[in-house]
C-alpha positions in Angstrom: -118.5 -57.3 99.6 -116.9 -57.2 102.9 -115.8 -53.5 103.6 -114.1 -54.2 107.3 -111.0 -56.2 105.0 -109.2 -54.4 102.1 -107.0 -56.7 100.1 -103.8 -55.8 98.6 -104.5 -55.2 95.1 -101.6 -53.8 93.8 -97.8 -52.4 95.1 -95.9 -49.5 93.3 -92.4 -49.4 93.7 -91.1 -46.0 94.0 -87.1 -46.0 94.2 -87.7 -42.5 96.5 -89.5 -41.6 99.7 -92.9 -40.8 99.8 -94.8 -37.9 100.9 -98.0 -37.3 99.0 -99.9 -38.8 96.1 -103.1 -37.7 94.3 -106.0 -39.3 91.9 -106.5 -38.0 88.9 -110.5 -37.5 88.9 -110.5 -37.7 85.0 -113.4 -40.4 84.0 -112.3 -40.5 80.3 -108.7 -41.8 81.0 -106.9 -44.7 82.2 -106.3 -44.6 85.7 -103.5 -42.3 87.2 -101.5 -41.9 90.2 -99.2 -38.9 90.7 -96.6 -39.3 93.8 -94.2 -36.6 95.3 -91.3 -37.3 97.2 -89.6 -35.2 100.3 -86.3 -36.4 99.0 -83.8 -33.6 100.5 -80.9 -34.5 97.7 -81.9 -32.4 94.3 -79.8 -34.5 92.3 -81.8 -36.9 92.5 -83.9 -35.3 90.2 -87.5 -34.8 89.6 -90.0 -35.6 92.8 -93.0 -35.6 90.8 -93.7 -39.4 89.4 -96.6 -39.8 86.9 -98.1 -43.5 87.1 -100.8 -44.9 85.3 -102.8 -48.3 85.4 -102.7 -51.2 82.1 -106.1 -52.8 81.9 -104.1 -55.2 79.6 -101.2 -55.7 81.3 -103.3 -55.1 85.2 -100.6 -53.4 86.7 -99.5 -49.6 87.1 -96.9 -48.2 85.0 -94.2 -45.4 85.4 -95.1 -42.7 82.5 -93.2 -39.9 83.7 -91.5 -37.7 85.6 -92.0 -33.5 86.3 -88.1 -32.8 86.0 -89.0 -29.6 86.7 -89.4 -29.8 90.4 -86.5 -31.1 92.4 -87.1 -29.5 95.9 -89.1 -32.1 98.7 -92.8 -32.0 97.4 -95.5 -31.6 100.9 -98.8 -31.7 98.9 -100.0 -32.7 95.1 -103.6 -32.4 93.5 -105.1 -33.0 90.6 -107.9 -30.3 89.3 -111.0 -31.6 88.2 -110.6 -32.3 84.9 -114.4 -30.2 83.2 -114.5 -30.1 80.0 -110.5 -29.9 79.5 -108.9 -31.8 76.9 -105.4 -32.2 79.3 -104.6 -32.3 83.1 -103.8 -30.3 85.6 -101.6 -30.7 88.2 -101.0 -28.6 91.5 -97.5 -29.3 93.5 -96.4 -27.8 97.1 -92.8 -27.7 97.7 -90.7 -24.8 98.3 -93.1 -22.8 95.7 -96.6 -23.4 94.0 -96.1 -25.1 91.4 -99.1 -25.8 88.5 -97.9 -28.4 85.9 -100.5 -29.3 82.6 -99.8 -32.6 80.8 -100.8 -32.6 77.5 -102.0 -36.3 75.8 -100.1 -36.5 72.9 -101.7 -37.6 69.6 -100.8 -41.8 68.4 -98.1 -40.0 65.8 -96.4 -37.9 68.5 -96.2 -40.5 71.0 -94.7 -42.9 68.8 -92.2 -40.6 68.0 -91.6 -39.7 71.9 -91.4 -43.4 73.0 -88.9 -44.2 69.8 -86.8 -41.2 71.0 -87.0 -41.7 75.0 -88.3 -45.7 75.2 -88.6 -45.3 79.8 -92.4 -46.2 79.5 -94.3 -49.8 78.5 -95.8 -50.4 75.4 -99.9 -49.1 75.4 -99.4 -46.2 78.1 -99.9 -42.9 77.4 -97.3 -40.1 76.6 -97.6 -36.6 77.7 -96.1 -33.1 77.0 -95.1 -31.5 80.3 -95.3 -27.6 80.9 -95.0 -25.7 84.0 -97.9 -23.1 83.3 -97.2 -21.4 86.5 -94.7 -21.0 89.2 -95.6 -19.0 92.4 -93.5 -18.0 95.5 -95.5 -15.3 97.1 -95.3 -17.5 100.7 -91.6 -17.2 100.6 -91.2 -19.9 103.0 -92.4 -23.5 102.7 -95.7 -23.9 100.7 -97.3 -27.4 102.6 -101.2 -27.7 101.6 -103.1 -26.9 98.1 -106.4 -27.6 97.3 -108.8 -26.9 94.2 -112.1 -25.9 93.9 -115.0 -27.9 92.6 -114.8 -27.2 89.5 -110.5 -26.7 89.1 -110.2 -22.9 88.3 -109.0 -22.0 91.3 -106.2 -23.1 93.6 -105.9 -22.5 97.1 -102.3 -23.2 98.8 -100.9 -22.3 102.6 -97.7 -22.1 103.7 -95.1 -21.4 106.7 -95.8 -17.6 106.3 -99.6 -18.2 108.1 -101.7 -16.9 104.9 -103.9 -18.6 102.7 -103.7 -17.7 98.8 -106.1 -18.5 96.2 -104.7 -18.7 92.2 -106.8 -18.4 89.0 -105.7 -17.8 85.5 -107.4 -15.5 83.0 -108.4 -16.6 79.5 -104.7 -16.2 78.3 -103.4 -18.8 81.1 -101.8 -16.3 82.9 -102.2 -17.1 86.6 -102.3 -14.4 89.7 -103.0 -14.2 93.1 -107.1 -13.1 93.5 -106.8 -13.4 96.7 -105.0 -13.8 100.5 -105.7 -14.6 103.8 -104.3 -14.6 107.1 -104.5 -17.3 109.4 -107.7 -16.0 111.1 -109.4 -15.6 108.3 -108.8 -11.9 107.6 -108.1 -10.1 104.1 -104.6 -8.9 103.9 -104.1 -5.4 102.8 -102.4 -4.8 100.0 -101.5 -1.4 100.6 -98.2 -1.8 102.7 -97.1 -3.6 99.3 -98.3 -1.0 97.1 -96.3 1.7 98.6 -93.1 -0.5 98.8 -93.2 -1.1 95.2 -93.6 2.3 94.4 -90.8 3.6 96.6 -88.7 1.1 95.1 -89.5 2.0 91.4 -88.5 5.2 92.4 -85.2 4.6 93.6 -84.6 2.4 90.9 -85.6 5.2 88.0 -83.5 8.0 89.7 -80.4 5.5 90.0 -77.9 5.8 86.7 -81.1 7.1 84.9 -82.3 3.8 84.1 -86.1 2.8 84.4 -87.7 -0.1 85.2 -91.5 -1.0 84.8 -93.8 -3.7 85.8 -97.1 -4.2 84.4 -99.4 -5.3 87.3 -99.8 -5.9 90.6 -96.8 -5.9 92.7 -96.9 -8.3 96.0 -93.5 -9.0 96.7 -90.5 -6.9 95.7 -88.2 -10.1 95.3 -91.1 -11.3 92.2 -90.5 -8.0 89.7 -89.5 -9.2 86.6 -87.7 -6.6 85.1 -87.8 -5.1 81.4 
């Protein structure tokens, strides 16, 4: 084996611009490719292309697309698939995005390829979900990253911090952590007090109430009850 000279082995066609692709580390599955575009035009669609490689056929297949995200993608990663039965998927765009994709069962994937026939015969079929959509950075999220074993993410952004992302036992994700630039913890107490002067406005205004359970980061986030 000659390692100064690297064939060609095989070309994707991708009808967008590229920005970003990522391996999928999983051992127990066909080989897969997952490429983000910068595409500026949302009507495009979704900028998130799932490919994956036919030993039968020897070439790579398009076997979906995340329709969910539509704004330029900067950065996509795969978590380390240990011990899940599905994959993970971390996208940078405008926010954090964390997509899982599901293998469906021989029965359900039948079904899906009867009802939506855009993939070859033999690949496989996926359900899609957005498990988690983050946009703490409020500015243009360009870098994420995993940890070793893919329970935490870390992403950074235009706003100079870095923030790290785990979800608890019920998949609910939340920030653990952020970081500045140099390094430094942020205080979360300028937040704290913000939130709670704006609760209080919002109770004594027309009597109504408003609550959030958790954490409060950024006042533009509350999801109100």
């Amino acid at each position: 084996m000659n390692l100064s000279q690297w064939p060609l082995q095989h070309a994707i066609q991708c009808k967008l611009s590229c920005s970003c692709l990522a391996w999928n580390p999983s051992r127990v599955h066909p080989p897969m490719l997952a490429v983000g575009s910068d595409e500026a035009n949302p009507s495009v669609g979704g900028k998130v292309i799932i490919y994956e490689f036919s030993e039968a056929q020897r070439k790579w297949n398009k076997v979906e697309t995340v329709m969910s995200v539509t704004e330029p993608v900067h950065d996509i990663s795969f978590a380390p698939n240990l011990g899940r039965s599905y994959h993970m998927l971390a996208i940078a765009s405008k926010e954090v995005h964390v997509i899982t994709l599901k293998p469906l069962k021989r029965e359900q994937a039948v079904q899906t390829a009867t009802a939506v026939p855009t993939a070859p015969a033999g690949t496989s079929r996926f359900e899609i979900r957005q498990a988690a959509q983050f946009d703490d950075h409020s500015s243009q999220v360009w870098r994420i990253s995993w940890n070793i074993t893919g329970t935490i993410l870390a992403s950074s952004g235009d706003d100079g911090c870095v923030r790290l992302w785990k979800a608890n036992y019920l998949e609910n994700w939340k920030c653990i952590s952020e970081l500045k630039g140099d390094g430094t913890k942020i205080s979360n107490d300028k937040a704290s007090n913000q939130s709670h002067q704006f609760l209080q406005t919002a109770q004594s205004s027309n009597g109504t109430r408003y609550y959030k359970v958790g954490n409060i980061s950024q006042l533009n986030q509350v999801v109100w009850h």
